[in-house]
N, C-alpha and C positions, 0 to 999 in steps of 0.2 A: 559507653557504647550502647547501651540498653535503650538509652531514650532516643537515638539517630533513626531508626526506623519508622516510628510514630511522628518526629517533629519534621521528617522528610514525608511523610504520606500529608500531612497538614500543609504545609507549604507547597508542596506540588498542586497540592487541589485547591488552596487558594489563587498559586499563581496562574492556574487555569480557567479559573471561573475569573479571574481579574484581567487576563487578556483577552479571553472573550469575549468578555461586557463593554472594555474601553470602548469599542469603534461606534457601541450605542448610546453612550453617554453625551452626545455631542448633541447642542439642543436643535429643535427643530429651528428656526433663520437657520444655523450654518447648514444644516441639510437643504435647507431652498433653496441658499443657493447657489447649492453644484446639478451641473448639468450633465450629471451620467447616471445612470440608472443604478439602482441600489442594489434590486433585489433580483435572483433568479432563483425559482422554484419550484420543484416538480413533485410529484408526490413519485412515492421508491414500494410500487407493487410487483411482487414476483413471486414465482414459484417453485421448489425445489424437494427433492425426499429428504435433505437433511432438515428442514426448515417447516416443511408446509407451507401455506399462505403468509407473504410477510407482506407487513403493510410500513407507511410512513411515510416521511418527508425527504427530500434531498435538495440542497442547493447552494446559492452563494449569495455573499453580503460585499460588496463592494465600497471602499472606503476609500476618500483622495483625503491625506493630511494637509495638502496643498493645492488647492484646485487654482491656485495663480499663477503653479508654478509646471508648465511644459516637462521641466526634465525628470518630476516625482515622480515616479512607477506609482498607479491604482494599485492600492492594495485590496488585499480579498482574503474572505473567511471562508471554507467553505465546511456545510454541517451537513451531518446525516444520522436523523432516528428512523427506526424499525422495531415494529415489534411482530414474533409470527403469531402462527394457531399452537405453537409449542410453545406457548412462553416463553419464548426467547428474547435477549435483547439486545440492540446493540445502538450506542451511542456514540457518536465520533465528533471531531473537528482537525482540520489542520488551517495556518493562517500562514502568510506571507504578506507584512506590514512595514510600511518604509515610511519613513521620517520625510520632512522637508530634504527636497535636493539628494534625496536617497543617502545619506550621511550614516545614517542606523536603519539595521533589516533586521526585524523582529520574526522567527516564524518558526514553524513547530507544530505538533500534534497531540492533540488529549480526546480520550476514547475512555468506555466502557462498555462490556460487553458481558454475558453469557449468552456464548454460543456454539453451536458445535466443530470441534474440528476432527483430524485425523490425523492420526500417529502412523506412518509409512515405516520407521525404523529408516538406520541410517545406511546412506550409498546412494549409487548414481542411479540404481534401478527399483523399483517398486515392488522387489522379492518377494517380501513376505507376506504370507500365508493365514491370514485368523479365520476360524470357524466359529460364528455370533449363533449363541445359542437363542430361542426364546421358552423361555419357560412360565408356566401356568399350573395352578396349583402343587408345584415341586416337580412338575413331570417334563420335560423336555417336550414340548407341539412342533417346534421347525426350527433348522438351521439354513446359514449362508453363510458361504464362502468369501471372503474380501481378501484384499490384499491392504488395510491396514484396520486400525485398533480406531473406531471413534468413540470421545470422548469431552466432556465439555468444563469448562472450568471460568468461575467469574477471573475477571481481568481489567486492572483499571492500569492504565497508562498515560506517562506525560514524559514529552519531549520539546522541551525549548530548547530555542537556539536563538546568541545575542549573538550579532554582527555588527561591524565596524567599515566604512568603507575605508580602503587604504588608496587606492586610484580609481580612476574612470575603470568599473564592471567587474571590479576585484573586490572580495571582502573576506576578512578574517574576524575568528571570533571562536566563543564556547560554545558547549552544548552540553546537555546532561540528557541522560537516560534512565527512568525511573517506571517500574512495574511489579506490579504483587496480584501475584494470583494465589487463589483460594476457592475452594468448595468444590473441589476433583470431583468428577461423576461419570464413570464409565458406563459407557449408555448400551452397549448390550446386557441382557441378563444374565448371560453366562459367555466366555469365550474361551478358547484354547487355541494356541500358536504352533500351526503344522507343522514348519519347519525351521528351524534352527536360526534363530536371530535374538542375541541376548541385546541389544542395543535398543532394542523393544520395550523389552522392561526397565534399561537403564534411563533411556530416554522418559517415560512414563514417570519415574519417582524424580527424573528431575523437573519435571512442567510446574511444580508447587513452589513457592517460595519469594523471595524480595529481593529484586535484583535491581544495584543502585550505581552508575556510573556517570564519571564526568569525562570529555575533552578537549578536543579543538576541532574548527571547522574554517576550511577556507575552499570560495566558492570566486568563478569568474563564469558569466554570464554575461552575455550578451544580446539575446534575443531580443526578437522585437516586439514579443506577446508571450506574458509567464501563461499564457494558460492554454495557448493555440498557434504554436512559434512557424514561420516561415521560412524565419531566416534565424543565421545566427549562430552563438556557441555555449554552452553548458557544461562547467565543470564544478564536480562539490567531492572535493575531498574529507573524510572525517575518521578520526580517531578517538577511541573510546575507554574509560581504563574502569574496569568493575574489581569492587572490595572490598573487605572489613572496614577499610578507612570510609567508606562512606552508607555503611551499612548494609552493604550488599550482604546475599547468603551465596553468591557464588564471585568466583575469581578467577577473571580472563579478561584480553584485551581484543577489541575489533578494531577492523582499516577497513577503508571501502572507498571503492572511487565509484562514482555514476558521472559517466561522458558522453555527451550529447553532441551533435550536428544536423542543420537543419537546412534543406535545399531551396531556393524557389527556381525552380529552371523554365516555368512559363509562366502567367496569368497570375493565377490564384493556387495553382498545383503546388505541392512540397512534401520534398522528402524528409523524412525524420530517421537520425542512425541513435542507437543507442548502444552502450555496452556497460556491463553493470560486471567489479570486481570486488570480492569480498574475504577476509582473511580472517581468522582471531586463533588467539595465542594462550595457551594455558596450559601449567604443569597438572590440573587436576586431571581423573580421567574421564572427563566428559562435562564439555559445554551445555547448558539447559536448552534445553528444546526450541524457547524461543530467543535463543541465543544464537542458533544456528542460522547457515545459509540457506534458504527454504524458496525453492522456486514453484510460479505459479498465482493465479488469481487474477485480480480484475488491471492491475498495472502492468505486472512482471510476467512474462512471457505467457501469454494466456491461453488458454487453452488445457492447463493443467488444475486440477486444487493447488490450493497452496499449501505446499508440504509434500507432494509426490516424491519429491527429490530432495534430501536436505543432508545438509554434514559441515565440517567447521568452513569449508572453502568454498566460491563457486567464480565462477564467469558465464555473465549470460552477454546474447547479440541482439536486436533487434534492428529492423528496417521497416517500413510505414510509408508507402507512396498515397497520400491525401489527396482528390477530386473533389474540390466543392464543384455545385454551381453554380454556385451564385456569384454576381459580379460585382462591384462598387458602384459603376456607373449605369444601371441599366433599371429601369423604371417599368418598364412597359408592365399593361394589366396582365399579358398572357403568364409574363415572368414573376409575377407575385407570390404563386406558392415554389414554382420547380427551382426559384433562385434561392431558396433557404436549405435544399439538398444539398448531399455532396454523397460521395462513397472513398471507404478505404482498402486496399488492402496490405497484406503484412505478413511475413515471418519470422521465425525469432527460434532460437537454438538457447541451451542452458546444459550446464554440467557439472557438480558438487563433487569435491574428493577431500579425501584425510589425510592428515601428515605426511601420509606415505607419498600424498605426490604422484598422485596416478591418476596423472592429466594429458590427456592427448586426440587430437582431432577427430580420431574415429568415437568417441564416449559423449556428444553431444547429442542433446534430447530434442528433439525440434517441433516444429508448431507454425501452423499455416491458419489463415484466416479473413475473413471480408467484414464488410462491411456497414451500416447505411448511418451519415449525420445530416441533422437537422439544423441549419443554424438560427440557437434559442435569443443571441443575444448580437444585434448586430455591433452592437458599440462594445464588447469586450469579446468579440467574436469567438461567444460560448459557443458549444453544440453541446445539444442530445447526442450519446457514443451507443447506438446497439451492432456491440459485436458479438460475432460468432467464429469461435475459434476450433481447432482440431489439433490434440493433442497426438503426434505420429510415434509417440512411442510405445513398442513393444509391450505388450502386459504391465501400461503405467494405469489401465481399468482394471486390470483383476487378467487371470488368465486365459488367453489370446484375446484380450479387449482392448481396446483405447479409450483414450478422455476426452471429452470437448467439453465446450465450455460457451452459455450465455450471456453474455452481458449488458447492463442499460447503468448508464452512468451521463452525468455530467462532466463537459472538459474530457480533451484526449488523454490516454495513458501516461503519455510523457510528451 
């Protein structure tokens, strides 16, 4: 069992830098001659006080395994590096890759990072209390008050998933779940926790470690566009089993459903419904931090960090009425730039509970928000996404505060 963690940390990172690369090993003829565009690319500047100035790249790589063939879904990679004024880093990819005739769906996410996040402690509400000290030559110079613990920690992650189709927009298949982190760094100088939340510290010693799972994944999908749907329907069920048996350092099981529905009721208008369910199972006492349900960030109901709210369970909602304006058929000079607009708006509700089951309609956390896209890529009908969200819950900023939230991404949330 000694050597399972090491020759899973190798294979994972092989098998990552080996489906990344495939879609470019393809020589240049066959890339001449497909006729849809490869590449989308933006550069990812932003600004923020956890961060400072972060700079870098964002985009997407487009690949057709079959450009003869109408019914293969384009597949896409999509990357993102950043580095800030903090030395920070963060490196990502996730893909979604189909075979001829869509027969095998290869797709998955591999990341690394040191970055900073925040420890909220666990519940539906953003209780607790830390007071960040800073200190300078041993003497205390200023304090603040937050309502959570930040801290930062290297984290490398990889999740494939093999699929199988078994019908027309049906597929089943594996999936593994593999992440080790290391080089804990609690980024105040000094801190102390006002009021009374042991899950704080319990959650905190569990952030460290190797956590290594396999399970199954079955997904029906019908949309008309993976990355700006219109129409259509979205389901991905997955189950996850973490363990000694496969070298993990914690033991518990996750379920999760993400169910989608997608309107066009005029034009080019469309609704987007989301609702994301999450479960996991374990007799230890306490699932690892990033094991948890954790709402929040640039997909999942935004408007919050990610982590405001986190605990073994959650159910989140969302809703998205989409405006482009731009048309299919419409040329004119004046429409050149105003037909690559659009705007959205949106709001979305989320709520985390523990075993105990204390779940009910009044304990949702909710979030409002607008929006302006760009459209970057007329032939895989990318957009530029800068949203601006508002987080309406109660002291989920710190006491009588709220959260909102910026965003500039490539491709809609969901």
């Amino acid at each position: 069992m000694v050597f399972i963690k090491p020759i899973l940390r190798f294979l994972s990172l092989f098998l990552a830098l080996w489906l990344l690369s495939t879609p470019f090993l393809y020589s240049q003829e066959e890339e001449e001659e497909q006729s849809f565009r490869k590449y989308d690319i933006l550069p990812a500047i932003s600004f923020s006080p956890e961060t400072d100035l972060t700079m870098g790249i964002i985009g997407y790589r487009y690949l057709h395994l079959a450009p003869e063939d109408p019914n293969t879904t384009q597949s896409f990679i999509n990357f993102l590096a950043v580095y800030t004024t903090k030395q920070q880093i963060l490196i990502e990819s996730n893909w979604e890759i189909f075979t001829p005739g869509n027969e095998y769906r290869f797709r998955g996410f591999a990341g690394f990072n040191r970055f900073p996040d925040r420890n909220y402690g666990l519940g539906n509400d953003a209780g607790v209390l830390v007071r960040e000290f800073e200190i300078e030559d041993g003497i205390v110079t200023d304090s603040t008050d937050v309502n959570y613990l930040q801290f930062s920690v290297d984290r490398f992650s990889f999740r494939p998933v093999f699929l199988k189709k078994m019908r027309k927009n049906f597929y089943a298949g594996i999936l593994f779940d593999i992440e080790d982190q290391f080089n804990l760094e609690t980024l105040p100088d000094a801190f102390t926790v006002l009021n009374q939340n042991n899950e704080l510290a319990l959650l905190q010693a569990n952030t460290l470690g190797f956590r290594s799972g396999a399970g199954f994944n079955f997904i029906w999908d019908s949309r008309d566009n993976l990355l700006n749907a219109r129409e259509g329907s979205y389901l991905d069920l997955g189950m996850v089993f973490y363990g000694g048996f496969l070298g993990s350092d914690y033991n518990y099981s996750s379920y999760r459903l993400d169910a989608r529905k997608y309107f066009n009721p005029v034009k080019n208008h469309s609704i987007a419904l989301r609702t994301n369910i999450y479960l996991s199972a374990t007799s230890d006492p306490v699932v690892p931090l990033r094991g948890l349900s954790r709402v929040g960030g640039h997909n999942l109901v935004r408007g919050y960090f990610r982590g405001t709210f986190q605990d073994r369970h959650l159910n989140t909602f969302e809703a998205e009425y989409r405006l482009p304006f731009w048309k299919d058929d419409v040329d004119a000079p004046l429409y050149k730039f105003w037909k690559r607009l659009g705007m959205v708006a949106f709001v979305s509700g989320a709520q985390v509970f523990g075993d105990d089951g204390n779940f009910g309609l009044d304990r949702y956390n909710y979030a409002v928000g607008t929006g302006l896209r760009i459209l970057f890529n007329p032939e895989s009908k990318v957009n530029i996404r800068i949203d601006y969200a508002f987080g309406l819950s109660k002291d989920s900023g710190g006491p009588g505060e709220t959260q909102t939230g910026l965003y500039f991404f490539l491709a809609e949330a969901f």
